[in-house]
C-alpha positions as CSV (number, residue, x, y, z in Angstrom):
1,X,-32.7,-13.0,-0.6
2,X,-30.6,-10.0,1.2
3,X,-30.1,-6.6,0.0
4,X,-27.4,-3.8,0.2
5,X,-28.9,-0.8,-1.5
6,X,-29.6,-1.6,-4.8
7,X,-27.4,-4.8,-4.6
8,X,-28.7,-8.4,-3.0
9,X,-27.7,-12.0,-3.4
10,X,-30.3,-15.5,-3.2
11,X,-29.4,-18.5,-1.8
12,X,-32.1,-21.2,-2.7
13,X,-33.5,-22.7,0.4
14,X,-34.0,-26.8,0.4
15,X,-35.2,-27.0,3.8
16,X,-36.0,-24.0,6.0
17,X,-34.8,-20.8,6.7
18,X,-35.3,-17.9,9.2
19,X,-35.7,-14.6,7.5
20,X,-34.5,-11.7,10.0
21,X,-33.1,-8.3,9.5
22,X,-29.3,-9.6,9.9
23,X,-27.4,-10.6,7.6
24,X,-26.8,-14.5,7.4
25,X,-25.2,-15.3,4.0
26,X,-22.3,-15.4,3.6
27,X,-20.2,-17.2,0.7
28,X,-23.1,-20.1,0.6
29,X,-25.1,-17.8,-2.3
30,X,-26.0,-19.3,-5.2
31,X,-26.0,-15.6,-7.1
32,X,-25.6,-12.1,-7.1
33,X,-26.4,-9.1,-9.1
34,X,-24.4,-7.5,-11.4
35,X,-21.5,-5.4,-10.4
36,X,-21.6,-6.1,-6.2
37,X,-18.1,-7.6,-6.0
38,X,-16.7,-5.1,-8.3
39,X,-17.9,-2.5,-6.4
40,X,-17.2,-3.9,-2.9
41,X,-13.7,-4.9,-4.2
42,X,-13.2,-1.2,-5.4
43,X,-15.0,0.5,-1.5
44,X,-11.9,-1.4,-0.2
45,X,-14.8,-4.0,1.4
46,X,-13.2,-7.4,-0.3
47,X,-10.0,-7.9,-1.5
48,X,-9.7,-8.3,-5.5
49,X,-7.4,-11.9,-4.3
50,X,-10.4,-14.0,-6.7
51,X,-11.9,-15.6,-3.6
52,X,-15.8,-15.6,-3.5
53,X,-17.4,-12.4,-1.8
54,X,-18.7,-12.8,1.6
55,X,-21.7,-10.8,1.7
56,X,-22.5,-10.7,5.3
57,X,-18.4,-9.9,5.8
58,X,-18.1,-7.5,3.0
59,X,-21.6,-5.2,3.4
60,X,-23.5,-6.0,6.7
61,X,-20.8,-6.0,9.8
62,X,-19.5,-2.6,8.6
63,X,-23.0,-1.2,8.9
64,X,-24.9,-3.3,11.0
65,X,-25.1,-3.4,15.0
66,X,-26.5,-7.5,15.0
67,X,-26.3,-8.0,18.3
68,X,-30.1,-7.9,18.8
69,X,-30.9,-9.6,15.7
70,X,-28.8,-12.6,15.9
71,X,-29.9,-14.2,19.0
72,X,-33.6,-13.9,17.4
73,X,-32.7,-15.2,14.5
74,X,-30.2,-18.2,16.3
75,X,-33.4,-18.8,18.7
76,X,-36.1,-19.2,15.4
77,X,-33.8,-21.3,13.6
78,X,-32.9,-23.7,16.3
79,X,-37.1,-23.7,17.2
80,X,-37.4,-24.7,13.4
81,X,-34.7,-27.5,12.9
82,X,-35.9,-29.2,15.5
83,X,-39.1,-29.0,14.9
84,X,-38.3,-29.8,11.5
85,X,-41.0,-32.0,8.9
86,X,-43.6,-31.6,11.6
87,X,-44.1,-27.5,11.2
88,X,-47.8,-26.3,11.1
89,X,-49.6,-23.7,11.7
90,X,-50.4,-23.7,15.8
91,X,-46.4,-24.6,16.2
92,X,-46.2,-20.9,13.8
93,X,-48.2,-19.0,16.0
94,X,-46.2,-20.4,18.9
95,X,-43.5,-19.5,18.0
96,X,-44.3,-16.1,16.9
97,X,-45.5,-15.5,20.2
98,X,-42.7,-16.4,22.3
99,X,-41.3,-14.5,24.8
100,X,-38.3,-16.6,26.1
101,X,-39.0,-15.8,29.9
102,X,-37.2,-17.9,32.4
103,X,-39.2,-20.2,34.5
104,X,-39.5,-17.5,37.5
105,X,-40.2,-14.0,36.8
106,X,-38.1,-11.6,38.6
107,X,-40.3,-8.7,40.5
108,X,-41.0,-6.2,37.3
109,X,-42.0,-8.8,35.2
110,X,-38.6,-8.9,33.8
111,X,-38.9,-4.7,32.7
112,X,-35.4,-4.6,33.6
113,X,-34.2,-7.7,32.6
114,X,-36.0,-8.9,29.6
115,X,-35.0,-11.6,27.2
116,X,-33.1,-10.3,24.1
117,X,-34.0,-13.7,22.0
118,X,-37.6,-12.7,22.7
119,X,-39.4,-13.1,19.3
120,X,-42.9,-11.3,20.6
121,X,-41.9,-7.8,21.5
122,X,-43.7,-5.3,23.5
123,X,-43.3,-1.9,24.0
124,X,-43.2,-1.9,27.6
125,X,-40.9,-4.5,28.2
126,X,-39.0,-3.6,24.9
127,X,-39.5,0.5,24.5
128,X,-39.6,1.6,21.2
129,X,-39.9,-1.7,20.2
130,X,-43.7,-3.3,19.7
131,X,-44.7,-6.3,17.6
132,X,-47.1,-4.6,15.3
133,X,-48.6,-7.6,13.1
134,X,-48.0,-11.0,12.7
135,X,-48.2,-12.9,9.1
136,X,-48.8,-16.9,8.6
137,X,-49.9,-17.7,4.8
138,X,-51.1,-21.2,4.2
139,X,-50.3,-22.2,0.6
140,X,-52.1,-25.1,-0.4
141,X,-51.0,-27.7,-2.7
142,X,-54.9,-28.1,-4.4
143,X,-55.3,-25.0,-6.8
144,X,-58.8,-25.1,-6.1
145,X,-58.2,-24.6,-2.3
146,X,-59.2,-21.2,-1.1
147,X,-55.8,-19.5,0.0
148,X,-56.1,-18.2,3.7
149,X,-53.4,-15.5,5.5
150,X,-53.6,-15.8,9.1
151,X,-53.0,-12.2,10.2
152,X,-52.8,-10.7,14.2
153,X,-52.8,-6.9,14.7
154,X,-50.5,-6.6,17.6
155,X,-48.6,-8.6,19.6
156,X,-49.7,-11.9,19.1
157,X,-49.4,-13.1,22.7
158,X,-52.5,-10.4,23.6
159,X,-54.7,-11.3,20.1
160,X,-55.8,-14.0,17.8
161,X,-54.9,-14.3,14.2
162,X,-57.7,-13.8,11.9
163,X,-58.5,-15.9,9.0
164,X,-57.8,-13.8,5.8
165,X,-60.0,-15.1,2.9
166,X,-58.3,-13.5,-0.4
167,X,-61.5,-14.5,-2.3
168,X,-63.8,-12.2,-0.3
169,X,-63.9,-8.7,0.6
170,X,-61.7,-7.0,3.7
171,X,-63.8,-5.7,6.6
172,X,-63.5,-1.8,6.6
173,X,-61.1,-2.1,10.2
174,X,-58.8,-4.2,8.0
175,X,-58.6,-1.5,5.2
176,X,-55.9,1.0,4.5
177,X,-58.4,3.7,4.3
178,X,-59.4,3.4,7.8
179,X,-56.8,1.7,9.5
180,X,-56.7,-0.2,13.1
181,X,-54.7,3.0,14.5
182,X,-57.7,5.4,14.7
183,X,-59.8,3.0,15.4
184,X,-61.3,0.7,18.7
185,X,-58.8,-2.4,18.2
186,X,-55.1,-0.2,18.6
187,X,-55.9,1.6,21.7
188,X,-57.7,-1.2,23.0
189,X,-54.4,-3.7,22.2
190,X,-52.2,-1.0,24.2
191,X,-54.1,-1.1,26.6
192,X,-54.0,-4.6,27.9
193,X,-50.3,-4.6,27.3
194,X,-50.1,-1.9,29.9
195,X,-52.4,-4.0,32.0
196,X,-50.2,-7.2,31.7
197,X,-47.2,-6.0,31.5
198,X,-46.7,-6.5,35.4
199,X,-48.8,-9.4,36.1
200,X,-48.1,-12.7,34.2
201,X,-50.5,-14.4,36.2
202,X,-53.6,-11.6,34.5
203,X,-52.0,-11.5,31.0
204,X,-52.5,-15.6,31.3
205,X,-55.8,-15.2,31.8
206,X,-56.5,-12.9,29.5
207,X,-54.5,-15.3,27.1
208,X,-57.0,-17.9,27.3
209,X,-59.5,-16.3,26.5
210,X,-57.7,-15.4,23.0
211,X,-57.2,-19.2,22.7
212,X,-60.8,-20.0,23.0
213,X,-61.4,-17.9,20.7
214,X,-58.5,-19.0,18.5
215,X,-59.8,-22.4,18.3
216,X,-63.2,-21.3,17.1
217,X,-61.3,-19.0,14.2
218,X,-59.5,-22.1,12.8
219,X,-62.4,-24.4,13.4
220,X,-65.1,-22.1,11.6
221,X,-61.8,-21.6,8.7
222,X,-61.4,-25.3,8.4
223,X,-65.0,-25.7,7.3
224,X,-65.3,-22.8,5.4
225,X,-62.5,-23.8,2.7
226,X,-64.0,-27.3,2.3
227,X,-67.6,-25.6,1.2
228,X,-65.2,-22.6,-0.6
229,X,-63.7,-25.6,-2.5
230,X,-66.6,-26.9,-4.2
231,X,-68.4,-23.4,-4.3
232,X,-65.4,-22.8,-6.3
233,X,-65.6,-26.3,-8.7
234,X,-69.3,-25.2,-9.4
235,X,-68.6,-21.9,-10.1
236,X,-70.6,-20.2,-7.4
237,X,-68.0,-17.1,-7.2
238,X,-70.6,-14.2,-6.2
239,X,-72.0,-16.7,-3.4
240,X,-67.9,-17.7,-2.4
241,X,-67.0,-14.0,-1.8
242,X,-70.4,-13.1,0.3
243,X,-69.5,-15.8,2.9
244,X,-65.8,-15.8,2.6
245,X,-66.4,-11.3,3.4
246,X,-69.4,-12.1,6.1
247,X,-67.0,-14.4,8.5
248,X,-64.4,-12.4,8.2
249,X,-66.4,-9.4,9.2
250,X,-68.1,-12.0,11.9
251,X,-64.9,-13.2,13.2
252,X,-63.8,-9.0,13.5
253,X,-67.0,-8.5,15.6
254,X,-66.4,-11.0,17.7
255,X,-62.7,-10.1,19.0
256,X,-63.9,-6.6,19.2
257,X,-66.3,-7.6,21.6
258,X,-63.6,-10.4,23.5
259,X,-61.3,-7.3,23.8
260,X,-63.8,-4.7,25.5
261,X,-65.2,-7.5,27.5
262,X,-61.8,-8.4,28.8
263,X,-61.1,-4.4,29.4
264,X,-64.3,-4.0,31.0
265,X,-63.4,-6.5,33.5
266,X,-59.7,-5.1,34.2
267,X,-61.1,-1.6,34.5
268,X,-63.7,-2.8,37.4
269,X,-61.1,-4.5,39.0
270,X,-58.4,-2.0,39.3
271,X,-61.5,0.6,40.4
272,X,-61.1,3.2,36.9
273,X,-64.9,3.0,36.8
């Protein structure tokens, strides 16, 4: 689905489709709410000659600067046909993450030069522009599976993506009362994209630490759901949403302690202490 205002048009998707903020349909909708083309044909934005409107045409170039967002959204899509009928979750996360960075980094890191098809943004290669979350939701075809949201605060390149059990309770950090921003994870997040920013060969480093850490998140998941599942048949609920809450809250303690390890170190090394 895209919008104009109050307007939008759907095209069902059979396959796979990149969502983006540009505007990709065109006259391949398959509907459209009530009144758009009259009202586009009477703003002078399609011409009343009964061919079918071209959304993108008639309400997104006139308003729109896509010369950012295309390139994203061309990159993604060609990442996703050809990975096409083998997508799963690590090739998600990978993709999420990617930075599109030629083989040899220029001095800077590329801070004058960097990729517009970049999918992972950073403020420091990108100002103003910083990948805030990341979102991968596993829907599973057994009812009685436990659904899990795999969720990273930040860039994803510089974090991990935590399992999100909907059947237990969200750790205070995770919260909207109390928020990552005022907390220990946001600062601590901006600050090793400041510390990488210049130095692939540290941010690496750093990144595999985050992948070790990764694989322990989706091992620890992977078990959990079986046991949720037949916690779930038996109906054990009470006993579901006390573990399901206490790994989550285990899995938070853990990065928070990666993070400030990892910060630790960088502070020693470039002599803050």
């Amino acid at each position: 689905m895209e919008t104009a205002g109050a307007h939008w048009v759907y095209q069902e998707v059979r396959e796979l489709r990149v969502q983006s903020s540009a505007r990709i349909i065109r006259q391949d909708w398959d509907g459209i709410s009530r009144g758009l083309a009259d009202l586009a044909i009477e703003r002078g934005w399609w011409l009343a000659d009964g061919t079918k409107l071209d959304f993108a045409e008639a309400m997104g170039e006139r308003i729109q600067d896509q010369s950012d967002t295309l390139p994203r959204w061309g990159k993604a899509t060609l990442h996703l046909q050809e990975q096409n009928g083998h997508i799963d979750l690590p090739f998600l996360r990978r993709l999420l993450s990617d930075h599109s960075e030629p083989p040899e980094p220029a001095h800077g890191y590329r801070l004058e030069h960097p990729s517009q098809e970049s999918l992972c943004r950073h403020g420091y290669t990108f100002p103003g522009e910083t990948t805030l979350a990341s979102l991968v939701v596993s829907l599973p075809r057994d009812p009685r599976q436990p659904v899990v949201a795999w969720c990273a605060f930040g860039p994803p390149c510089l974090s991990c993506y935590f399992p999100i059990f909907l059947c237990g309770d969200l750790p205070p950090a995770f919260t909207p009362d109390a928020g990552l921003a005022p907390g220990k994870l946001w600062p601590a997040i901006l600050r090793l994209m400041k510390l990488t920013a210049v130095d692939p060969d540290r941010r690496l480093q750093i990144q595999e630490g985050f992948t070790r850490l990764q694989a322990r998140f989706d091992q620890e998941a992977e078990e959990f759901t079986g046991e949720a599942r037949d916690l779930g048949i038996r109906g054990r609920q009470m006993e579901l949403r006390r573990q399901a809450t206490s790994l989550m809250q285990y899995n938070l303690e853990r990065f928070e302690e990666l993070v400030q390890e990892t910060l630790s170190v960088e502070m020693v090394w470039s002599g803050e202490w």
